[in-house]
Backbone as a ProteinNet text record, in pm:
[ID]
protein_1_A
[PRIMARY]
XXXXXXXXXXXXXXXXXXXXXXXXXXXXXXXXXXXXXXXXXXXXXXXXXXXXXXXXXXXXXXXXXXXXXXXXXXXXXXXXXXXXXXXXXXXXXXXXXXXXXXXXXXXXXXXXXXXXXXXXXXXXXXXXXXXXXXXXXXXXXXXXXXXXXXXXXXXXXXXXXXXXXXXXXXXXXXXXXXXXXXXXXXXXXXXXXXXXXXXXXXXXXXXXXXXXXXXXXXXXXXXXXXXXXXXXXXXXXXXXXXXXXXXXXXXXXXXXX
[TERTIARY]
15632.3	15525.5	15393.5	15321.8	15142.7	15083.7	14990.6	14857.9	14768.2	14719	14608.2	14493.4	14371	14287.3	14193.5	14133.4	14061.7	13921.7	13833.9	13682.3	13577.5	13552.2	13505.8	13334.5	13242.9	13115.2	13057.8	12975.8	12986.3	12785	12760.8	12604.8	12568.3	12518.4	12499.1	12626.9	12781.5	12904.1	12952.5	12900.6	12986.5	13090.5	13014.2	13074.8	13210.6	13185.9	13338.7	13403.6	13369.7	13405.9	13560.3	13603.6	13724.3	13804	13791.3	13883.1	13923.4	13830.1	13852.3	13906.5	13917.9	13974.5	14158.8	14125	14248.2	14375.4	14272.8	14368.9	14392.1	14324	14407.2	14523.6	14509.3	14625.5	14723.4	14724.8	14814.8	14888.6	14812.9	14932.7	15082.4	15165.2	15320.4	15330.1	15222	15209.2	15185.7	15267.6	15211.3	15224.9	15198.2	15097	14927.5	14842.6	14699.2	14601.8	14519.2	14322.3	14270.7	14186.4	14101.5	13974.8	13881	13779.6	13580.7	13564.9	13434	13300.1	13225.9	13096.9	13012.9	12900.2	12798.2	12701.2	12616.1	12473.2	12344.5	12352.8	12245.9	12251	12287.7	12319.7	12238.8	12191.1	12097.5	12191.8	12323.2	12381.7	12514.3	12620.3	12750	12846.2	12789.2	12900.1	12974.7	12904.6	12962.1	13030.3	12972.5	13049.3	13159.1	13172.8	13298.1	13349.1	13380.4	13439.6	13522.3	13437.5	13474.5	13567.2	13531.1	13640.5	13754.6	13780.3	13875.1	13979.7	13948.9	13984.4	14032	13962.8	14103.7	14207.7	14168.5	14286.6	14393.4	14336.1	14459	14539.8	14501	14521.9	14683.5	14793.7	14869	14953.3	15110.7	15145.2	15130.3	15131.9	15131.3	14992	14831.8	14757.2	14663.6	14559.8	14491.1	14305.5	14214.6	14107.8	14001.9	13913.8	13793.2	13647.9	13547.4	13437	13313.6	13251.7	13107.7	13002.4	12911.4	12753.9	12664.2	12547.1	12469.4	12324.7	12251.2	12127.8	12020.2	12026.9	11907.9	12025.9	11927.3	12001.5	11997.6	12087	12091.2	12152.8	12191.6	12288.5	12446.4	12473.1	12641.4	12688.2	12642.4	12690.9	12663.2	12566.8	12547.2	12694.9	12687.4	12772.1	12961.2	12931.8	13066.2	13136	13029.2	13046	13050.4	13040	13026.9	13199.8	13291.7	13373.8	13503.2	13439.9	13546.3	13520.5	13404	13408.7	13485.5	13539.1	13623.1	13789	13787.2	13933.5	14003.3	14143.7	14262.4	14365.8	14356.6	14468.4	14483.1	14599.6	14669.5	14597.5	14604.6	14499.7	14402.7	14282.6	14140.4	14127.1	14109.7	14118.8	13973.9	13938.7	13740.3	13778.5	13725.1	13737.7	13552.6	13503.7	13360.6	13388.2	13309.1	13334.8	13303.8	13303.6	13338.7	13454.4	13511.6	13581.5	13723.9	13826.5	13991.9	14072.4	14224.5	14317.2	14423.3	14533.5	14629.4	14738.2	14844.1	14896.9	14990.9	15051.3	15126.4	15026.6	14877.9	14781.5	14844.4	14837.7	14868.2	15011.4	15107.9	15251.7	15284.6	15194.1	15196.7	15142.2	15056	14973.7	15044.1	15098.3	15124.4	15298.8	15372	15480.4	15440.8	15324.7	15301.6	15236.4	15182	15115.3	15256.7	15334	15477.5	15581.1	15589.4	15659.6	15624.3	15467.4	15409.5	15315.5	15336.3	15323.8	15142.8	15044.5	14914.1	14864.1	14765	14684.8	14546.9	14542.3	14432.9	14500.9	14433.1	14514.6	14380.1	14407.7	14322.1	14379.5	14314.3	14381.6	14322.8	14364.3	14314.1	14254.2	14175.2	14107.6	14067.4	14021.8	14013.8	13854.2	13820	13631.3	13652.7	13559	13546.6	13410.9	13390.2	13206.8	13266.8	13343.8	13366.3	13462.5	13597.6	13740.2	13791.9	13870.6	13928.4	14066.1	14127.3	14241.9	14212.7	14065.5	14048.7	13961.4	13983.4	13905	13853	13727.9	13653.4	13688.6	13704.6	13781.3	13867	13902	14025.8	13974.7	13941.1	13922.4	14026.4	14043.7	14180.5	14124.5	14220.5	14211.4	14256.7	14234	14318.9	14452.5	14575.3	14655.7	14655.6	14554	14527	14355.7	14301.4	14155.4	14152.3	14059.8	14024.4	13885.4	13841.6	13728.7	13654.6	13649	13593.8	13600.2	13656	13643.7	13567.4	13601.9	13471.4	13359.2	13315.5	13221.9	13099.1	13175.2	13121.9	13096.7	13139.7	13122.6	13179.6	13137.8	13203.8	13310	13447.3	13584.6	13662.5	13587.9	13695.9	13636.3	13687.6	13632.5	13642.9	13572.7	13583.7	13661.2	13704.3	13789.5	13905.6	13976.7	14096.9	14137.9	14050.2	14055.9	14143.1	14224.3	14250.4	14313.7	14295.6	14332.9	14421.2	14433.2	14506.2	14427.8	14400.6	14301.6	14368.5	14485	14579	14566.9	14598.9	14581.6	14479	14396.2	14249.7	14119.6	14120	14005.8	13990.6	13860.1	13793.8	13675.6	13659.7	13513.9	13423.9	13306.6	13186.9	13067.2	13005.9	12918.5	12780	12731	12601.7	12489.8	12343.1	12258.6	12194.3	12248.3	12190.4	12195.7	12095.2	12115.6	12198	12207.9	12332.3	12387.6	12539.1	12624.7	12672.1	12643	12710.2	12850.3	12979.3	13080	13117.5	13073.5	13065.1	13078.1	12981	12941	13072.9	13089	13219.4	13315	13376.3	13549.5	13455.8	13369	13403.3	13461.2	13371.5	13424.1	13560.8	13609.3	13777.2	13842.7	13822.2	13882.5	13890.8	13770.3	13728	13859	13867.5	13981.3	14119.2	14147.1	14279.8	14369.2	14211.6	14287.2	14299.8	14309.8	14384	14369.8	14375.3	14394.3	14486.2	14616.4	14646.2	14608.6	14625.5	14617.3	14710.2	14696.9	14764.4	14721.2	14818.2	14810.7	14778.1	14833.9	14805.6	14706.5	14645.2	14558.2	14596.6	14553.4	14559.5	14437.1	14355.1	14221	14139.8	14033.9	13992.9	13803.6	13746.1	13581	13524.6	13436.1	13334.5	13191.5	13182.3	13065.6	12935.5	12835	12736	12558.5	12483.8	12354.6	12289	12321.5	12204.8	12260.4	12172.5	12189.4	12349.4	12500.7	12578.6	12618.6	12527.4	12574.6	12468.5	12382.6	12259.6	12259	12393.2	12353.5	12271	12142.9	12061.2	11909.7	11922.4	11870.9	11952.6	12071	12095.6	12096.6	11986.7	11967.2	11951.1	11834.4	11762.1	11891.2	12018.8	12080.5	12205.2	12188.8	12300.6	12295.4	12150	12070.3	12111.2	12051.5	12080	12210.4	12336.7	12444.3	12451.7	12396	12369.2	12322.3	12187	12091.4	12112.6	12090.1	12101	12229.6	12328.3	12447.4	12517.2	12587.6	12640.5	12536.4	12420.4	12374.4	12302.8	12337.3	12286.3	12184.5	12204.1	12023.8	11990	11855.3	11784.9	11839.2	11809.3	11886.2	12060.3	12102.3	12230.5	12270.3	12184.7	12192.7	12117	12075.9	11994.9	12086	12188.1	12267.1	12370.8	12390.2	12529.4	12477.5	12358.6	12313.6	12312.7	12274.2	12308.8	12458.1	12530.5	12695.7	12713.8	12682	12684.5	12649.6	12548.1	12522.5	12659.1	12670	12759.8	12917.2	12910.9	13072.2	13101.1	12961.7	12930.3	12972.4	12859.7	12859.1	12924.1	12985.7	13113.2	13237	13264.3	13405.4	13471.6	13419.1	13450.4	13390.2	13329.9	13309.2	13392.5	13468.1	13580.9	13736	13702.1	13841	13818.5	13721.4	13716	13779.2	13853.2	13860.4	13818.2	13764.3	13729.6	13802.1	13819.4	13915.8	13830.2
13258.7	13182.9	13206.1	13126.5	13079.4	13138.2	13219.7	13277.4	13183.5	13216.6	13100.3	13215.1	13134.9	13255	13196.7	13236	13163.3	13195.2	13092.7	13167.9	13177.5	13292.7	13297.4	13312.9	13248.2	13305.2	13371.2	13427	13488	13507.4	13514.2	13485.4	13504.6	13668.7	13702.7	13645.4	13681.4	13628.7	13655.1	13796.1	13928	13858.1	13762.2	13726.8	13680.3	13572.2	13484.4	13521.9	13588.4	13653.6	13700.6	13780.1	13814.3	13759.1	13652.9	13537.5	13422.2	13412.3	13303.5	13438.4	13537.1	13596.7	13637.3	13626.5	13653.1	13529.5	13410.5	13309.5	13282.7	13334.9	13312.4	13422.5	13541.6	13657.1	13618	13540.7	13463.8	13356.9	13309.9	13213.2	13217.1	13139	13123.7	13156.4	13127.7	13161.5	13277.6	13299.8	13427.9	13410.9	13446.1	13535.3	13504.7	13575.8	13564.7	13660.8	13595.3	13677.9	13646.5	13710.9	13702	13716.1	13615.5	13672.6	13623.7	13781	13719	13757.5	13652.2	13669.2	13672.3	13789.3	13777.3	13718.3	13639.3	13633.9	13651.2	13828.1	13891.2	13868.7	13944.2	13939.2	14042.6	13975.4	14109.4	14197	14162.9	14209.3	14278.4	14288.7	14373.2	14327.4	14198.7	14087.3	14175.7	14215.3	14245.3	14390.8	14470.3	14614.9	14621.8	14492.8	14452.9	14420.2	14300.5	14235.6	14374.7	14452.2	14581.8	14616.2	14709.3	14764.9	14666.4	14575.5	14467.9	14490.6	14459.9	14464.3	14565.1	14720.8	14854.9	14848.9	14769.4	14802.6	14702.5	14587.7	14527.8	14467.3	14569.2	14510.7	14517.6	14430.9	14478.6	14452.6	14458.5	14413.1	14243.4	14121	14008.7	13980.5	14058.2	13993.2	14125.1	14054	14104.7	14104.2	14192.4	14162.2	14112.6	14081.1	14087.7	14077.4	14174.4	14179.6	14194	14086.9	14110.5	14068.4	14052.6	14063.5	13983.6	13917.6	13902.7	13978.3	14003.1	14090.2	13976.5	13897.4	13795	13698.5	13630.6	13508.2	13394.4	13384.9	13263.1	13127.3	13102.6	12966	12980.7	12862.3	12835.1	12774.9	12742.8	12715.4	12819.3	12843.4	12992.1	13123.1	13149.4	13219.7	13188.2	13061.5	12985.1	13013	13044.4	13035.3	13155.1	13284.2	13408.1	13430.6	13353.3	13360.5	13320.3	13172.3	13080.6	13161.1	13293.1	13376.2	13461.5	13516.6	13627.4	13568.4	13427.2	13371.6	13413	13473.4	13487.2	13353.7	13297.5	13256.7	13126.2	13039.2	12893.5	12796.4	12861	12742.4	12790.5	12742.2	12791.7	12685.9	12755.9	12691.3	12769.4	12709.8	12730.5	12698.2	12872.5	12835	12948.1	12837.7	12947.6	13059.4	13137.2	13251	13219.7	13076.1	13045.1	12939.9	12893.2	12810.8	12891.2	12814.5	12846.3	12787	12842.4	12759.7	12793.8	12651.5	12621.1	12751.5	12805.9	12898.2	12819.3	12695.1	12628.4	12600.1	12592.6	12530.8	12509.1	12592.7	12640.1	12595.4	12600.2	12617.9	12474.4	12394.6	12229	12197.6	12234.6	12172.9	12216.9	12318.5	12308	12285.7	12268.7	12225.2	12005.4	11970.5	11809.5	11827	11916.1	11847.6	11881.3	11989.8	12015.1	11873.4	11846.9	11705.2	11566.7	11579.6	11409.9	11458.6	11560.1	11559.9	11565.1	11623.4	11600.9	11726.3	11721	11847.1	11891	11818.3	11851.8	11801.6	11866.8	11808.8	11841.1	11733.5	11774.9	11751	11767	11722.5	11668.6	11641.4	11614.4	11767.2	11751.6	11839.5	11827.8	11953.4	11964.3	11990.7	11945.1	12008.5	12043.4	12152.3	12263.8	12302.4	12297.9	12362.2	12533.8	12541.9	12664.4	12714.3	12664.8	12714.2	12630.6	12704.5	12644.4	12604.4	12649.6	12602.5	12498	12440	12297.1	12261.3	12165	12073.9	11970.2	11938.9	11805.3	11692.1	11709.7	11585.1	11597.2	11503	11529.1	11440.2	11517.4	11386.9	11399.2	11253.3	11166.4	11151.8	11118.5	11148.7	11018.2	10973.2	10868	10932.1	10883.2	10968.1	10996.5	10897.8	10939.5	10914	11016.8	11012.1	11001.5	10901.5	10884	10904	10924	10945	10834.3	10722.1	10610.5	10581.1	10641.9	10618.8	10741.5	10860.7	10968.6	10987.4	10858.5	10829.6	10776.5	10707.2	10612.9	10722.2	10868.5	10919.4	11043.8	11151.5	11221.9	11294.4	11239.7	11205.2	11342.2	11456.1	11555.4	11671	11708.6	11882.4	11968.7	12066.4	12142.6	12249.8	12280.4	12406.1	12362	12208.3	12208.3	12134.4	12146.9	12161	12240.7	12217.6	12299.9	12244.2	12294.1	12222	12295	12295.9	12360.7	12372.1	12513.4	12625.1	12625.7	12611.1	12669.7	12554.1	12433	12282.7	12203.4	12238.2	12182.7	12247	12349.8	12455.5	12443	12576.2	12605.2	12517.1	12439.7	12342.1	12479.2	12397.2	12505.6	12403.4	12439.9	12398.9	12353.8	12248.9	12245.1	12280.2	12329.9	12395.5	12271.7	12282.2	12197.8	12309.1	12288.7	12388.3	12319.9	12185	12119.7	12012.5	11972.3	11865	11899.5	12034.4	12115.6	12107.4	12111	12111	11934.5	11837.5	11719.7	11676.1	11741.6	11700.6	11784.2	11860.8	12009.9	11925.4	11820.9	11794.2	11647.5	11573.3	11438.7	11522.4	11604.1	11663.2	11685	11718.8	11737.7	11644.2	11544.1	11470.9	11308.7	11316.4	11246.2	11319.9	11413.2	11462.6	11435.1	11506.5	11510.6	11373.3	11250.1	11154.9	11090.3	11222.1	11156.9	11297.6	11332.3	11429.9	11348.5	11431.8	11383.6	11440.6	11379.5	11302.8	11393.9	11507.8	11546.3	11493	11429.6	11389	11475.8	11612.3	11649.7	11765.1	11824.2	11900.9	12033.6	12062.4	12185	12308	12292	12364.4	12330.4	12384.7	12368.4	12402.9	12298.9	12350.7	12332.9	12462.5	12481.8	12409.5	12359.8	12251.8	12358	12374.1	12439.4	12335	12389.3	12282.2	12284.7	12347.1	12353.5	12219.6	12284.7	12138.7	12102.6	12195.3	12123.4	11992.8	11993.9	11897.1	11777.1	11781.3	11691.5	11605.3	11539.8	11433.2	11385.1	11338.5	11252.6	11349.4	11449.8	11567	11597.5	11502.3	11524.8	11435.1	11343	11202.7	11246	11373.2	11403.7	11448.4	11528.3	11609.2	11510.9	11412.6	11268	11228.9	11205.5	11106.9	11185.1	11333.2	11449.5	11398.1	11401.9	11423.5	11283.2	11159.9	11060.6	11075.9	11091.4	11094.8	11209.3	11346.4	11486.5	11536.8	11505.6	11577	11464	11361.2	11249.1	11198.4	11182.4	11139.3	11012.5	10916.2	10780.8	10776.5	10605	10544.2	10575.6	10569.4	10530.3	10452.5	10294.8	10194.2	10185.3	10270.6	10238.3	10398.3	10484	10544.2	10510.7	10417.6	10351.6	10254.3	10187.4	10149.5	10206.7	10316.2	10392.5	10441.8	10486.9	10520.1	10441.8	10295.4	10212.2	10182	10194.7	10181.2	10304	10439.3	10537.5	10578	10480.9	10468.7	10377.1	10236.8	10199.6	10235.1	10351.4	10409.9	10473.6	10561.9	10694.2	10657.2	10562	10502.2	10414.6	10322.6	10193.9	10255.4	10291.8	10328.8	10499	10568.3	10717.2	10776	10727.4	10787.1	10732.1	10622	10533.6	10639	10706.4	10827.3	10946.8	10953.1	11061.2	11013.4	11103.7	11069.1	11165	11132.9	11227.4	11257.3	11368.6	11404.2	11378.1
3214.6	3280.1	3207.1	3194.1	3139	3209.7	3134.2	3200.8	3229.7	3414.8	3456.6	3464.5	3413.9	3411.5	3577.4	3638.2	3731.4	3727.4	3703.4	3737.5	3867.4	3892.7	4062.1	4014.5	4025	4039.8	4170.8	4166.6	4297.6	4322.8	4439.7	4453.6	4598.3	4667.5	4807.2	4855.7	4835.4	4857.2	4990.5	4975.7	5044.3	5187.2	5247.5	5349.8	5338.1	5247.4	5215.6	5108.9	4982	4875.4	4908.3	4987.5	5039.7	5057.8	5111.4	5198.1	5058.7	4971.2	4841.3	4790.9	4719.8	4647.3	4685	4796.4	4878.5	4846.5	4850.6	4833.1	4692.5	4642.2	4478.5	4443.4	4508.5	4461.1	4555.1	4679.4	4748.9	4678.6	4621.7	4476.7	4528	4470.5	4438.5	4305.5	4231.4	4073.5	4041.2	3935.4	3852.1	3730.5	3627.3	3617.8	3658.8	3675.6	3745.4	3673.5	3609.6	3527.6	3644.8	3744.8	3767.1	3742.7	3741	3666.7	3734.7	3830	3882.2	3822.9	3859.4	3780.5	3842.6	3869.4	3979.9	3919.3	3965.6	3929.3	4004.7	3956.3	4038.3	4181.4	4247.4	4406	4425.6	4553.1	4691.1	4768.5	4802.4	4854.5	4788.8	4784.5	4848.1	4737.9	4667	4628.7	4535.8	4403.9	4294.1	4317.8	4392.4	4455.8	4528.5	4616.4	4665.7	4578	4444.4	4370	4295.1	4258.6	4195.8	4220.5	4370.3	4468.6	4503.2	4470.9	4532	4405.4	4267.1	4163.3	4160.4	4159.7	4132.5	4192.7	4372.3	4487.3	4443	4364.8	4383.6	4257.4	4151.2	4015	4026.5	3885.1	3909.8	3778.6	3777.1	3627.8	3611.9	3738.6	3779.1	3753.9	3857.6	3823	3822.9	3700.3	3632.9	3662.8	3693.6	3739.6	3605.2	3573.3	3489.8	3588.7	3615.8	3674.7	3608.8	3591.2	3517	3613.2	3557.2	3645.1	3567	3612.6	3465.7	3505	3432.5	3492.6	3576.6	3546.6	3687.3	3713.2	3841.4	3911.5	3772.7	3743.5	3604.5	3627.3	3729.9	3762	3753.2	3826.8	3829.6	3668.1	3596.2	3472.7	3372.7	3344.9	3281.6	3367.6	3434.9	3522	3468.5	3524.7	3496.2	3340.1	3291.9	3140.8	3061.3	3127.2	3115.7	3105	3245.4	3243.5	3185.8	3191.9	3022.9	2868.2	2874.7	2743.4	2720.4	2879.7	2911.5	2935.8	2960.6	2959.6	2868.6	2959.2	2803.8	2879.2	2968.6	3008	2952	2888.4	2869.9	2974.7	3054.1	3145.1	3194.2	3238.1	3306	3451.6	3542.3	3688.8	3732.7	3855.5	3918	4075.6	4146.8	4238.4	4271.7	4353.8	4407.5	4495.3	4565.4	4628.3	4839.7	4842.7	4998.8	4993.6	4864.3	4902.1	4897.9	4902.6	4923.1	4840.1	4801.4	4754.3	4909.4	4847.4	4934.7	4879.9	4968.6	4861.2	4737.5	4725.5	4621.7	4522.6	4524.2	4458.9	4313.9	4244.2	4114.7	4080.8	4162.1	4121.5	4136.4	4211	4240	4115.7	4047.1	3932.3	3830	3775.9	3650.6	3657.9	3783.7	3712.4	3730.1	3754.1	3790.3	3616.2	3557.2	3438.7	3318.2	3335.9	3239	3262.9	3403.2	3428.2	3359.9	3353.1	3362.2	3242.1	3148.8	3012.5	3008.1	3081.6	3120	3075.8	3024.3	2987.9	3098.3	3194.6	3294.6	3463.9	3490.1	3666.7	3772.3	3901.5	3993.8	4156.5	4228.9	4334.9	4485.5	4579.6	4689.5	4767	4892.7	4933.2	5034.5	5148	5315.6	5301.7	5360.8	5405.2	5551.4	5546.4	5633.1	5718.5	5794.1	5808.8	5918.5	5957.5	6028.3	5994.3	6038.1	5989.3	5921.2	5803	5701.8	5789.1	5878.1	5946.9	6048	6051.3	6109.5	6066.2	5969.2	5870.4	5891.6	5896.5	5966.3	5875.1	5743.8	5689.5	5552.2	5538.3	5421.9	5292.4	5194.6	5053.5	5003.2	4992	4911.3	4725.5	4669.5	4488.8	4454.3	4322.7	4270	4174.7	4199.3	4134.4	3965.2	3870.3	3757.5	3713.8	3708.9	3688	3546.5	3489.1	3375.1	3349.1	3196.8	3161.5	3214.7	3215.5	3255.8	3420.5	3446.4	3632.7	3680.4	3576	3681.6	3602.7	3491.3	3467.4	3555	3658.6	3761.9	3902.7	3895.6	4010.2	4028.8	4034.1	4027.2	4141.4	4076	4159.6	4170.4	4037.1	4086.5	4121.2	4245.5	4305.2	4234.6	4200	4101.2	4112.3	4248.8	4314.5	4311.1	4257.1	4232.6	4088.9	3994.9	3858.3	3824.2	3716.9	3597.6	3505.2	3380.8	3237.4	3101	3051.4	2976.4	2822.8	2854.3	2731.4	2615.1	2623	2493.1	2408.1	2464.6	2365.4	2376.6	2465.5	2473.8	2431.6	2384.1	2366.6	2493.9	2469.2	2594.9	2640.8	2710.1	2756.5	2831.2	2819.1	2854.9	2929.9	3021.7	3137.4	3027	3048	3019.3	3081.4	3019.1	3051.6	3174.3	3279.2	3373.4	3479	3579.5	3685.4	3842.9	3799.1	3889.8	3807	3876	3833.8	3708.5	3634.5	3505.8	3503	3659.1	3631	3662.2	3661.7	3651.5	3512.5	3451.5	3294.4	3224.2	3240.6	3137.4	3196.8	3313.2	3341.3	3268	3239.2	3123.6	3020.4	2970.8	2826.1	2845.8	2936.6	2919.6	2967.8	3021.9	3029.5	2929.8	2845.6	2739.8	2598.6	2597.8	2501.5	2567.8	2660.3	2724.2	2774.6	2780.8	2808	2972.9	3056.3	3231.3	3266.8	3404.6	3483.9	3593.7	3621.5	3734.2	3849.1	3982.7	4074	4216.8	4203.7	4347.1	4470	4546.9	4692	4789.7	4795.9	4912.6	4941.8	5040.9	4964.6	4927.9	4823.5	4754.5	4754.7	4809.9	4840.2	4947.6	5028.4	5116.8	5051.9	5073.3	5061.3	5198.9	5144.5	5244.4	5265.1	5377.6	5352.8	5402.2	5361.4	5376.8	5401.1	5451.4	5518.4	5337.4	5237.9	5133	5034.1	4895.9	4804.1	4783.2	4809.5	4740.7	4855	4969.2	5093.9	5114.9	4983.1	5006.1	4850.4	4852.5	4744.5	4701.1	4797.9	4708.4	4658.4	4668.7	4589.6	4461.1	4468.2	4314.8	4201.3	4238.3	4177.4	3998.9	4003	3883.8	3769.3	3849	3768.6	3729.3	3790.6	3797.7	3638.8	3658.4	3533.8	3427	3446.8	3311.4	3234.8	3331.8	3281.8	3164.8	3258.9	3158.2	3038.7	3027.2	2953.9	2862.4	2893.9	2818.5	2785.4	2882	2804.6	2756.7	2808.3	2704.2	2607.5	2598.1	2491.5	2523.9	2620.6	2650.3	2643.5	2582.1	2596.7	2738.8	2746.7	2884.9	2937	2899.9	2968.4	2966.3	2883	2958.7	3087.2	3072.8	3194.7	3301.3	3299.2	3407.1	3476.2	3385.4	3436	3535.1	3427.9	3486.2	3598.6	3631.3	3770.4	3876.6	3871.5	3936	3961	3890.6	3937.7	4029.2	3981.6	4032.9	4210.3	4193.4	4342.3	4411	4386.8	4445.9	4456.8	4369	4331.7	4446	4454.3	4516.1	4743.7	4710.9	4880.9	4931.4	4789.4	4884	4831.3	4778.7	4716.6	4733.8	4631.8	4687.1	4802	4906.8	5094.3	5153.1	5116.5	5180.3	5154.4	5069.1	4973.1	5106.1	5235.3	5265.8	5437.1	5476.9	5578	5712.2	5785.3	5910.8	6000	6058.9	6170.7	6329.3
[MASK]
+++++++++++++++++++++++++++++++++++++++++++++++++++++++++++++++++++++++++++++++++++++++++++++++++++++++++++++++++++++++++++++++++++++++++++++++++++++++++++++++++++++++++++++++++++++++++++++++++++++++++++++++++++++++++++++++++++++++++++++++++++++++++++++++++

């Protein structure tokens, strides 16, 4: 079996840190890198991450724990850890969200079957308990560079791609929508990500910016403009599709309980 490496950033965690770490050594899969990255925490995070790692290292799965010295961002962070990847594939899960326990063992025998070098999947949102989910996002069963051009279609907690024949992709210096911009880059090489139906991870919905879309108008444009390269006017465009992708088409992919 392929080493999956996983990257956890971690940031005043302490609360949920446990419960996401838990569900990745819960896997069906093995072998397992774990690999968390604090960035600069007030609290408990990275001393727990520590202590978690001696208790539960093993010949199956493997810890990696770093830190960075200031609060530096989720892509800087993120990227500390794709330096420390040894594993064939690289998978991203944050430190409140969850995997399903098949997560992993659903994805890489769907990308060995259907011949795919990236995979993603459907997903539960949460605001209290992850065992009752206020709604369910639905996936398209093959994401292309050109469709999550128009919006960004894949969760980042049920990503993963394959390191060994894809190189390693790396986050751009944006302080949001960085893992938006790093899955075009991989999916602009790789071609397709498929398309899991059912869900495979659970996110946590929280009151701050990752739950306030249109605070992310500025970092939308970036991805246009600064990291692909686009003219103005044709990211002016793509922003305008972006909106209608965003509010008639992928909110229609979500369903409420």
């Amino acid at each position: 079996m392929s080493l999956v490496s996983v990257i956890m950033p971690t940031y005043n965690s302490v609360k949920t840190v446990k419960e996401s770490i838990d569900s990745i050594v819960s896997q069906t899969y093995r072998p397992l890198e774990i690999i968390t990255i604090d960035d600069g925490s007030d609290d408990e995070s990275y001393a727990f991450a520590k202590a978690y790692a001696l208790k539960n290292s093993s010949s199956e799965i493997s810890f990696i724990t770093l830190k960075n010295t200031s609060n530096s961002g989720a892509g800087i962070t993120r990227n500390k850890g794709i330096e420390a990847a040894t594993g064939t594939y690289i998978a991203f899960l944050d430190a409140d969200d969850l995997w399903k326990p098949k997560k992993l063992e659903i994805q890489i025998e769907a990308m060995k079957s259907q011949n795919a070098l990236a995979c993603y999947g459907a997903y539960e949102i949460f605001k209290s308990a992850p065992d009752q989910p206020d709604q369910f996002h639905q996936v398209v069963r093959k994401l292309t560079f050109e469709k999550l051009l128009k919006a960004n279609y894949l969760g980042n907690l049920t990503g993963i791609y394959n390191a060994e024949k894809l190189g390693k992709f790396y986050m751009p210096a944006l302080r949001k929508r960085q893992d938006w911009a790093m899955w075009l880059d991989v999916l602009k090489k790789a071609g397709f990500a498929i398309g899991i139906q059912e869900p495979i991870a659970s996110y946590r919905l929280s009151n701050g910016l990752s739950a306030n879309k249109l605070d992310l108008i500025k970092y939308n444009y970036a991805v246009y403009r600064s990291h692909l390269g686009y003219s103005v006017i044709k990211s002016t465009i793509l922003m305008v599709r972006f909106f209608y992708e965003q509010f008639f088409v992928k909110n229609r992919m979500k369903i409420t309980f």
